[in-house]
C-alpha positions as CSV (number, residue, x, y, z in Angstrom):
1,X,52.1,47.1,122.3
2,X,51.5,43.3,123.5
3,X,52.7,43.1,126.9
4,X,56.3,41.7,127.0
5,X,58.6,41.9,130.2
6,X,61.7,43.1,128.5
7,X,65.2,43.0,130.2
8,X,66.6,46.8,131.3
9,X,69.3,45.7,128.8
10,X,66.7,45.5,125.8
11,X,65.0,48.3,127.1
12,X,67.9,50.7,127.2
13,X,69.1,49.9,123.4
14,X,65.0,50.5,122.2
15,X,65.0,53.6,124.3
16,X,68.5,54.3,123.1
17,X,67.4,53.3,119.2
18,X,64.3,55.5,119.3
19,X,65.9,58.5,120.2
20,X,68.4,58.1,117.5
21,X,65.1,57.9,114.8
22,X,63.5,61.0,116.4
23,X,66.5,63.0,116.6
24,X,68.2,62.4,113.0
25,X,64.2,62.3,111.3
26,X,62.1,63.9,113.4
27,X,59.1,62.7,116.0
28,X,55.5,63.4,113.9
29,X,56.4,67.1,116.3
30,X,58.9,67.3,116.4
31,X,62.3,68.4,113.4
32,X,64.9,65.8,112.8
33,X,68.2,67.3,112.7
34,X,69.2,65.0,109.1
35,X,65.4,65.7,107.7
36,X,61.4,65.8,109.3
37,X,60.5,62.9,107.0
38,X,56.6,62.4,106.8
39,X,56.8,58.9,106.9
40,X,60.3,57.4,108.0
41,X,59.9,59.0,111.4
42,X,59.5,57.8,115.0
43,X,56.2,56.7,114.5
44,X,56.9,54.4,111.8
45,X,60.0,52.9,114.2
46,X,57.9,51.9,117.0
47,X,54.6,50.7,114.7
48,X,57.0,48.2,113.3
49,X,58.7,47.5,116.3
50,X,55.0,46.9,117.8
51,X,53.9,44.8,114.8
52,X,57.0,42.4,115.0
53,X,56.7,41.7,118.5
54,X,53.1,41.1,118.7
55,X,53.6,39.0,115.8
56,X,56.5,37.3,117.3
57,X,53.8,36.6,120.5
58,X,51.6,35.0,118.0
59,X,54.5,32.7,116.6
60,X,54.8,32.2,120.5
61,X,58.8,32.7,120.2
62,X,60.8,32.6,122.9
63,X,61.0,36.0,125.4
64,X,64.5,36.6,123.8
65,X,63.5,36.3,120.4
66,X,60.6,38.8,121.1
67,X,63.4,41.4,122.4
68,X,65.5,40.4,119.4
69,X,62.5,41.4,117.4
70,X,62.0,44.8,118.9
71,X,65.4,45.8,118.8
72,X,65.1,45.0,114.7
73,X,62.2,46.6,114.8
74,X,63.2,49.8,116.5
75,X,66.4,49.9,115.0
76,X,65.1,49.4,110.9
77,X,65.5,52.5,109.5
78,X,67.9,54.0,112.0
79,X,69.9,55.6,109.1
80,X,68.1,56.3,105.9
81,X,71.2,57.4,104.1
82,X,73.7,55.3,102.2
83,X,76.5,55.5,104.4
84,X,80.2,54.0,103.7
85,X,79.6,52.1,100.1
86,X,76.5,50.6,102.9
87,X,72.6,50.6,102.1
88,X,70.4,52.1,104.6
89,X,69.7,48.9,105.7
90,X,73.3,47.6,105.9
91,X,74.2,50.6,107.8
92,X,71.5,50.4,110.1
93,X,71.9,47.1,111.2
94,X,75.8,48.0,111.7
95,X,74.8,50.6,113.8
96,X,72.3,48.6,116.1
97,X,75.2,46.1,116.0
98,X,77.5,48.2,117.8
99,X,74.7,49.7,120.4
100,X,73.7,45.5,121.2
101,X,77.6,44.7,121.9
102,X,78.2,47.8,124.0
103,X,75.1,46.7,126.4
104,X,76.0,43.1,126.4
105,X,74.5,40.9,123.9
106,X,76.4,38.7,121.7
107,X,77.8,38.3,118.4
108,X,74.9,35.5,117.8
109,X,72.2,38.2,119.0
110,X,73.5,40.4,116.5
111,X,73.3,38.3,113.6
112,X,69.9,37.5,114.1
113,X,68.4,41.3,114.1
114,X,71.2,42.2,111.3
115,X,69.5,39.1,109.3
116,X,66.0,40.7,110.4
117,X,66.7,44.0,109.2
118,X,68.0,43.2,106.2
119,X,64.8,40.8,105.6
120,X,63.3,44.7,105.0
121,X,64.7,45.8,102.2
122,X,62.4,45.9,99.7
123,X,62.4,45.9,95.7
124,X,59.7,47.2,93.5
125,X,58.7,45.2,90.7
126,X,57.9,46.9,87.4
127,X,54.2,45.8,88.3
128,X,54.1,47.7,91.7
129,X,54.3,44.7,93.7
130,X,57.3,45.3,96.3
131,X,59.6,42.5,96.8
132,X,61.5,41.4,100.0
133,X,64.4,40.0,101.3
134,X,62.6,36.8,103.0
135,X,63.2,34.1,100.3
136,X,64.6,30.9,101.6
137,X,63.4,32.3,105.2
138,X,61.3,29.1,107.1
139,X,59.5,29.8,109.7
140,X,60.3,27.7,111.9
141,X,64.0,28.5,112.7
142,X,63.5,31.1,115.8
143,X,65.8,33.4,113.9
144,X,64.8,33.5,110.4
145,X,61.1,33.7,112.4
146,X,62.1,37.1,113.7
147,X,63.1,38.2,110.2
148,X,59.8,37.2,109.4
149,X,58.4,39.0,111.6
150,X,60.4,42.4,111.2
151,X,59.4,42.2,107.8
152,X,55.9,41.8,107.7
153,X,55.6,44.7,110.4
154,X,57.4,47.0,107.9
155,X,54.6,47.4,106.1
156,X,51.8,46.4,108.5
157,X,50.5,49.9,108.1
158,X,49.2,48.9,104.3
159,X,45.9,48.1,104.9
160,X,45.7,49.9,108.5
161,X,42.7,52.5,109.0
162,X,45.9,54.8,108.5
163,X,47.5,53.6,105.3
164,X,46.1,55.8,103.0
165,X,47.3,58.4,104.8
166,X,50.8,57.0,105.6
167,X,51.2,56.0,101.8
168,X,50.0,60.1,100.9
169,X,52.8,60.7,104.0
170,X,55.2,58.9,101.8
171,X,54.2,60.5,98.6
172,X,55.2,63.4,100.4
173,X,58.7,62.1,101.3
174,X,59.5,61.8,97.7
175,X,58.3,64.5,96.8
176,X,60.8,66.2,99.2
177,X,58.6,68.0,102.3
178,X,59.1,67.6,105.2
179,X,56.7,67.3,108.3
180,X,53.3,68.1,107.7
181,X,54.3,70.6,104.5
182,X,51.3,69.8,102.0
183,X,52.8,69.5,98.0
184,X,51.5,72.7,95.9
185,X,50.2,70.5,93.5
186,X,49.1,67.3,92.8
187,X,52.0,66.2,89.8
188,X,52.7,62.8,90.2
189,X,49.6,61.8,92.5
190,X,48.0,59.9,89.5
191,X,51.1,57.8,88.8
192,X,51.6,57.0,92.5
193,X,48.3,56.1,93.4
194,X,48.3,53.4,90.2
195,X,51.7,52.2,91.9
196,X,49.9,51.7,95.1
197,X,46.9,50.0,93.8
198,X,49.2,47.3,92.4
199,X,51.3,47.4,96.1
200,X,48.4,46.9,98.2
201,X,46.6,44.5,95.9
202,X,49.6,42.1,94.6
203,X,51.5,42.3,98.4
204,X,51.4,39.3,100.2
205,X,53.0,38.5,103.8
206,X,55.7,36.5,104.0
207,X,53.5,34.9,107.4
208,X,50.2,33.8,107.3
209,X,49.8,35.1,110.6
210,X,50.4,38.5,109.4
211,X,48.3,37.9,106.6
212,X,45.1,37.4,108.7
213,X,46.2,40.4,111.3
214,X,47.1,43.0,108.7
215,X,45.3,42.7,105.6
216,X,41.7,42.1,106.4
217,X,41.0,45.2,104.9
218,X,42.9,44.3,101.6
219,X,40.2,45.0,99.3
220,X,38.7,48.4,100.9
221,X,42.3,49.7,100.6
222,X,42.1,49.0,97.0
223,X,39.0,50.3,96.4
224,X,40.0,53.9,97.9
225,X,42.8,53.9,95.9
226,X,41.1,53.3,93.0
227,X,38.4,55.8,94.1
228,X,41.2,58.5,94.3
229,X,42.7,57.5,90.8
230,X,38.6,58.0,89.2
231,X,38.2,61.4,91.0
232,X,41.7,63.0,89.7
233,X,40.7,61.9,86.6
234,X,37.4,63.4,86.5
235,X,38.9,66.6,88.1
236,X,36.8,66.7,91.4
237,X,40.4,66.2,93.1
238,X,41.8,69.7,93.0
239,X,44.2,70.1,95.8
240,X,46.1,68.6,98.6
241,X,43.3,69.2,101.1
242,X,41.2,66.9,99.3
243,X,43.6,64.5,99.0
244,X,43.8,64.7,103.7
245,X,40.0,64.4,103.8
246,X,39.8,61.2,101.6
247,X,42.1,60.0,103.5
248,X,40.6,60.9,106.9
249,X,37.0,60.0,105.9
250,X,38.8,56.5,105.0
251,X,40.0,56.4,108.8
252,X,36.8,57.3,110.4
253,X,34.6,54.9,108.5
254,X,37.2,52.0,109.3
255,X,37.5,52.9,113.1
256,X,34.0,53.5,114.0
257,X,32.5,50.1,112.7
């Protein structure tokens, strides 16, 4: 993670926050006591936290910003459940909320990570192409910047060495497994991979900086899952094994150049 001096206050709400992930969804290990999800776990929370505050260095916001945009971060998908009439993201900013004011930020701090986690939630477009709350969002306002940045980091793992992998961890999460629990069979797969072939090729950051840190590998993302899409068609994809090498043979080619 870039190097930021946080305050003890900041750091005892993300330590406080990504405990709370790992003990209601699991830790990659670890069980969750609500559900081991795949994807939505603690290694997702702290990517994104990662990704916004590095981010955030690159917009060079101020220190407090950069905390505000861990804590959003951290705190994103805190609760996955609709809770109270809420959205998972309405609840989960609530909940960071009430962590913030109990070690001694303010009612303004709070508005700007509710504003950033809410900047994730996301809408998929009949096309594929996922949508996000960041319209009307400029830049350069510190706060909105944050949101930015919160959202772009939700799905900085697209086009990472590891985003096939983490979109197949996601397939799984639909499908309704838990931890590393492989699907018996591929139904679905096809219709999926066509949804992420439209994702990764029509999604866009909402910050050019993000643009040129996250997507440089756009187009080889594509291409794999395109590649996939031809070899379940022409039946040489059999089983969820082959599915994990793909993926991993994907990781090692993009990590050892």
């Amino acid at each position: 993670m870039t190097r930021v001096d946080f305050s003890p206050r900041a750091r005892r709400v993300i330590d406080i926050t990504l405990s709370e992930v790992a003990h209601r969804y699991g830790d990659g290990i670890n069980p969750g006591s609500i559900a081991s999800c795949p994807y939505h776990n603690l290694e997702h929370s702290t990517a994104v936290m990662e990704g916004a505050v590095l981010l955030a260095s690159r917009l060079h916001l101020s220190r407090a910003a950069l905390e505000l945009a861990a804590l959003s971060g951290a705190a994103h998908d805190v609760i996955r459940e609709h809770d109270e009439g809420m959205t998972p993201e309405e609840a989960s900013a609530a909940w960071l909320h009430r962590v913030m004011l109990n070690n001694g930020y303010t009612i303004d701090n709070t508005s700007i990570t509710t504003q950033a986690i809410l900047a994730t939630t996301a809408q998929m477009l009949e096309s594929g192409i996922v949508v996000q709350q960041t319209a009307g969002l400029d830049a350069s306002s510190e706060a909105s910047a944050v949101a930015l940045c919160v959202a772009s980091a939700d799905l900085r793992a697209l086009y990472m060495p590891t985003g096939p992998r983490a979109a197949h961890d996601y397939f799984r999460e639909l499908r309704g497994l838990s931890g590393e629990e492989a699907p018996a069979d591929l139904e679905g797969l096809r219709k999926y991979q066509l949804g992420e072939v439209a994702l990764t090729s029509g999604y866009r950051y909402p910050l050019d900086v993000a643009e040129a840190l996250f997507a440089r590998d756009r187009d080889d993302i594509v291409t794999h899952h395109k590649r996939l899409i031809d070899l379940l068609d022409r039946g040489l994809i059999s089983s969820w094994d082959d599915v994990v090498q793909l993926d991993l043979e994907y990781y090692e080619a993009h990590t050892q150049r």
